[in-house]
N, C-alpha and C positions, 0 to 999 in steps of 0.2 A: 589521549588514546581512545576514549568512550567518542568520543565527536567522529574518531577517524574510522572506527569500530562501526558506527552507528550508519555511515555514509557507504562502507564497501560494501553492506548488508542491502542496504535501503537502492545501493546502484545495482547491484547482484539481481534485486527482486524486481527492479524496474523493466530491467535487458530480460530478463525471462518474461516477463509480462509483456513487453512490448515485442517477442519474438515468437508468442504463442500462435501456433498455426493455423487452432481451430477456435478464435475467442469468443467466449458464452460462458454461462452460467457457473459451470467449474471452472472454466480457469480462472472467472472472476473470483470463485469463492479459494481457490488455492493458493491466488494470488493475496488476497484477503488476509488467508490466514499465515502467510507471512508474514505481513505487514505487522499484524499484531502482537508479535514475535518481539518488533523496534519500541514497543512500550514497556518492554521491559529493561530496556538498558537506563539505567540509572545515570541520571544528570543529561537524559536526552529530549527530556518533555518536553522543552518549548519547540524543538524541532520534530517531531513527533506529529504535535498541532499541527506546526505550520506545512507539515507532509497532508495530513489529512484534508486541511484545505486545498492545497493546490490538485492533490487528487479529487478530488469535488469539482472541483474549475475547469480539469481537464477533460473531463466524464461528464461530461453537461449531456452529452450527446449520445450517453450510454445510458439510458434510462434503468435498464437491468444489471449493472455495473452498480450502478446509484443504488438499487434496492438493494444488490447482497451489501454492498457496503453499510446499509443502512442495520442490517438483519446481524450482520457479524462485528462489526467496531463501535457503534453505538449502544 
C-alpha cells in the first residue's frame, strides 16, 4: 500500500510539474516542496533517493531547478 501510496503521489507531482505553464523559480520551489512531502512516507526511502537522482539527471539543463532543489531538499 506505501509503495502504491508513495507512486500516485510522486506521479500526481510529476504531471503538475511537467504541465506548469509558466516554469521558474516558484514552480520549481512548489514543485519542490511537494516532493519533500514523499520523504515522509515510511518504508519509502530507497525510492525517495532514487527520485532524487533521477530528478538531478533530468534537470541537468535547469540550472535554477538545480539551485532550488539544492536550497529546499538538501
Amino acid at each position: 500500500i506505501k509503495d502504491k501510496l508513495y507512486e500516485q503521489i510522486k506521479n500526481s507531482i510529476m504531471k503538475e510539474y511537467k504541465n506548469a505553464p509558466y516554469p521558474g523559480r516558484n514552480s520549481y520551489r512548489t514543485t519542490l516542496r511537494k516532493i519533500i512531502n514523499l520523504s515522509i512516507i515510511v518504508g519509502a526511502e530507497d525510492k525517495y533517493a532514487e527520485f532524487l537522482v533521477q530528478l538531478k539527471e533530468g534537470n541537468k539543463q535547469r540550472p535554477s531547478f538545480l539551485d532550488e532543489m539544492g536550497k529546499i531538499l538538501e
